[in-house]
C-alpha positions in Angstrom: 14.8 -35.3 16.3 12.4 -36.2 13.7 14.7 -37.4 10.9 16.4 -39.0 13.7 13.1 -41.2 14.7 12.2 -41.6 11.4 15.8 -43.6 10.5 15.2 -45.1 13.7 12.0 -46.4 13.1 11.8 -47.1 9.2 14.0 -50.5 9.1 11.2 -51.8 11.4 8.4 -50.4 9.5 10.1 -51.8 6.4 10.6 -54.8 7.8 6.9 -55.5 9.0 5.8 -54.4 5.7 7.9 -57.4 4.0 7.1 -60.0 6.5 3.2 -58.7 5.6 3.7 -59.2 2.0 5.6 -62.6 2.6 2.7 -64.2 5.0 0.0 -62.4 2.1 -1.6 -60.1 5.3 -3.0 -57.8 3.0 -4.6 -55.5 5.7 -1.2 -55.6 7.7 0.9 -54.8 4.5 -1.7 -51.6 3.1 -1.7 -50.0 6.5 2.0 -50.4 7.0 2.7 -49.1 3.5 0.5 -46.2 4.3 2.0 -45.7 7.3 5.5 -45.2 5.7 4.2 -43.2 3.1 3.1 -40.5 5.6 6.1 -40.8 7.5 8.6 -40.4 3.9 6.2 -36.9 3.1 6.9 -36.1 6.2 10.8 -35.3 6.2 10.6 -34.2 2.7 11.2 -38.1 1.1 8.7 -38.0 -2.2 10.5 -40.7 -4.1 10.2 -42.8 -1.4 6.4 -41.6 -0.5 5.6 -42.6 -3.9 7.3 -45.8 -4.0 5.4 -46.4 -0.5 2.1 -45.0 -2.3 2.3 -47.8 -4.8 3.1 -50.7 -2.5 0.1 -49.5 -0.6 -2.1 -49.2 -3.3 -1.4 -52.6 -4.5 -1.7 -54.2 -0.9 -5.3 -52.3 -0.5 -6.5 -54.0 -3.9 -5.5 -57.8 -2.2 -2.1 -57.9 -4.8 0.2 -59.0 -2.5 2.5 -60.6 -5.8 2.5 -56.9 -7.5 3.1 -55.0 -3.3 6.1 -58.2 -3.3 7.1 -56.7 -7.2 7.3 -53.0 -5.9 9.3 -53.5 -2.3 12.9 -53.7 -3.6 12.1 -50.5 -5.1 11.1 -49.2 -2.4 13.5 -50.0 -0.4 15.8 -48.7 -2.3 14.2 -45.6 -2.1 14.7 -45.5 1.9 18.7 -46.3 1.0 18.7 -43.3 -1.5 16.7 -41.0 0.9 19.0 -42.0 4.1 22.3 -41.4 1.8 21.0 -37.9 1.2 20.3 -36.8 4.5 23.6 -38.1 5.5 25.3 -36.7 3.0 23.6 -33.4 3.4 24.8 -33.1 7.3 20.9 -33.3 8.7 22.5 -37.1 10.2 25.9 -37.8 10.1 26.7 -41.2 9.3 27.9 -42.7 12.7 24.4 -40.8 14.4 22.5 -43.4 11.7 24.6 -46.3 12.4 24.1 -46.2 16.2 19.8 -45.6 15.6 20.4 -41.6 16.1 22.2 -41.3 19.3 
């Protein structure tokens, strides 16, 4: 149930933290990024934690150019994290498609 809500929820933390970045809400970007950094560590994601870590970091320093640099990696670091948890049978691939149910 809990990698099930997180692959739920991430594409719309993801997608706030963009829209954050894009409109140059620093406050709204650094909490979302934190936010997804906590969720990441907490079904085992460390790639993307750090990749969140950094966006965050930037965002809380008021560099919304260098967060806007970092995102595609971190995104990508979702896709590469949601792969493997397919691939290793904790989601199968249809459960992911359909939002986990």
């Amino acid at each position: 149930v809990i990698i099930e809500n997180f692959l739920d929820d991430m594409p719309r933390q993801i997608g706030t933290l963009k829209a954050a970045i894009e409109k140059n809400v620093a406050e709204k970007a650094y909490l979302t990024a934190h936010a997804i950094k906590g969720a990441s560590l907490l079904v085992g994601g460390r790639a993307f934690s750090k990749a969140a870590e950094a966006v965050e970091a930037a965002a809380r320093s008021g560099d919304l150019h260098e967060a806007g640099r970092l995102f595609p990696y971190m995104e990508k670091q979702f896709s590469v994290l949601k792969d493997r948890m397919e691939t290793a049978g904790w989601m199968k691939k249809d459960d992911v498609e359909n939002g986990g149910a």
